[in-house]
C-alpha positions as CSV (number, residue, x, y, z in Angstrom):
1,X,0.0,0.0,0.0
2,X,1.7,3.4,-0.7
3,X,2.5,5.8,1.6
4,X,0.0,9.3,1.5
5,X,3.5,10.7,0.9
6,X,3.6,8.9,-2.0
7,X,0.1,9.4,-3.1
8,X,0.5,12.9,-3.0
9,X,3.9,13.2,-5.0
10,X,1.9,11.2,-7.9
11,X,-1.4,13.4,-7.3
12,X,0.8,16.7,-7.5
13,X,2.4,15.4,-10.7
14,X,-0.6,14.2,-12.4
15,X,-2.5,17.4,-11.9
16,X,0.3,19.2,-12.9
17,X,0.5,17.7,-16.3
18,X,-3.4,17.6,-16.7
19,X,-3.2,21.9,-17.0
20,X,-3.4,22.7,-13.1
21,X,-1.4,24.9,-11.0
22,X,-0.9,23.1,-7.9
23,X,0.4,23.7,-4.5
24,X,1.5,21.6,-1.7
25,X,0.4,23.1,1.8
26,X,4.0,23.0,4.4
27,X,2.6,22.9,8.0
28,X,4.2,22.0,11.7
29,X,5.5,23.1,14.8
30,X,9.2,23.9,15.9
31,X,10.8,25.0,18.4
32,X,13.2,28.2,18.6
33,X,16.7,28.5,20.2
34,X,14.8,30.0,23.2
35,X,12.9,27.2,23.8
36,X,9.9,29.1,22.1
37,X,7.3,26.7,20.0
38,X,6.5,28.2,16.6
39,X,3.5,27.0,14.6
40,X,3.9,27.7,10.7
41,X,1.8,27.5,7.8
42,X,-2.3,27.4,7.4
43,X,-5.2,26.7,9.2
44,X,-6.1,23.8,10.8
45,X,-7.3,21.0,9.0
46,X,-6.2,22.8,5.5
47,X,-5.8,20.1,3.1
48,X,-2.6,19.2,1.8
49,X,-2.4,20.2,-2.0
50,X,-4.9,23.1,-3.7
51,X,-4.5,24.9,-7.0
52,X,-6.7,26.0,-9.9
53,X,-7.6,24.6,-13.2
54,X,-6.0,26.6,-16.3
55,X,-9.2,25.9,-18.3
56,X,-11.8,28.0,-16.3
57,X,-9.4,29.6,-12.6
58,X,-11.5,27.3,-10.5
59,X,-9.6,26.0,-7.5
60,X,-9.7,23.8,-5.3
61,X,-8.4,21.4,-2.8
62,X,-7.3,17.5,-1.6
63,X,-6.8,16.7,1.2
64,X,-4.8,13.1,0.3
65,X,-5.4,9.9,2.5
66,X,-4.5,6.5,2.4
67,X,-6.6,3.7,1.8
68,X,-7.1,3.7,5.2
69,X,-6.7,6.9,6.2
70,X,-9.4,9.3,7.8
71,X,-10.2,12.8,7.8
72,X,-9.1,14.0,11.3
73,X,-11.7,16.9,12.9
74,X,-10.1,19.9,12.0
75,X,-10.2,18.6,8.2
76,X,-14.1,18.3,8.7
77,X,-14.5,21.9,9.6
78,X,-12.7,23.1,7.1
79,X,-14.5,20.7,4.7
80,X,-17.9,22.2,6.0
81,X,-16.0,25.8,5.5
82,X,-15.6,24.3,1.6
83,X,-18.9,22.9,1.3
84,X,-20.9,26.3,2.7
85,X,-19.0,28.1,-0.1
86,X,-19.2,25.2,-2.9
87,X,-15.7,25.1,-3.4
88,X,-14.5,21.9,-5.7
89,X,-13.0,19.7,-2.7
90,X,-12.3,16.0,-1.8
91,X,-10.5,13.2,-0.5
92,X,-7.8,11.8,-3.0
93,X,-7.0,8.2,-2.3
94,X,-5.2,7.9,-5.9
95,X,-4.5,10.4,-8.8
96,X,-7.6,9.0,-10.3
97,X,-9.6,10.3,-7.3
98,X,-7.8,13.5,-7.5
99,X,-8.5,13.8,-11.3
100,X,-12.2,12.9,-11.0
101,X,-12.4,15.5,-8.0
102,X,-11.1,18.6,-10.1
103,X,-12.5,17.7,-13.7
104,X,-15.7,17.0,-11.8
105,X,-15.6,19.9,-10.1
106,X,-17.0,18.0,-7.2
107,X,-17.6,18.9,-3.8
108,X,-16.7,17.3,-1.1
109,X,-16.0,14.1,-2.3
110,X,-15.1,11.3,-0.3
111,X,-15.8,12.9,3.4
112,X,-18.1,11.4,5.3
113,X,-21.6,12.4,4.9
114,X,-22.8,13.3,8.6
115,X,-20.2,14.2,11.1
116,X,-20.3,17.7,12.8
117,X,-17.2,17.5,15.1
């Protein structure tokens, strides 16, 4: 089973051959010489690649999983953030998920129907 690492080298790659701009989100937490914890990066539960489609500017965002993986509660609220707005959004097990997700223009695919966290 690959890794989401791997999955989401393959997604970025695909998308950006298939006339996307895409981005890969850098998050975490470090500590300064002082002793000091710094959090970098976006908002919790921001997915981990977005973009936009060259044929029309639309973006959108994956937030990749493995075939296992599950959306953790942060990534439901900003899910529900995505959905209020319509923004095209999903879970990308496989580039063929993420491809399906952005020429779809779907929204919200693959999170779970009913969970408010």
């Amino acid at each position: 089973m690959p890794s989401e690492h791997k999955i989401q080298d393959d997604i970025e790659t695909t998308l950006s051959k298939h006339h996307c701009t895409v981005f890969r989100t850098n998050v975490g937490k470090f500590r300064t010489p002082d002793g000091r914890y710094i959090s970098t990066g976006l908002p919790t539960g921001h997915p981990d690649l977005y973009g936009f489609r060259w044929v029309d500017n639309q973006v959108f965002y994956i937030e990749v999983k493995s075939k296992i993986g599950r959306p953790r509660k942060g990534q439901i609220r900003f899910h529900n953030m995505l959905v209020s707005h319509n923004v095209i959004h999903g879970i990308a097990r496989s580039t063929k998920d993420a491809l399906m997700i952005v020429d779809g223009g779907l929204v919200g695919y693959g999170y779970p129907v009913r969970f408010n966290p």
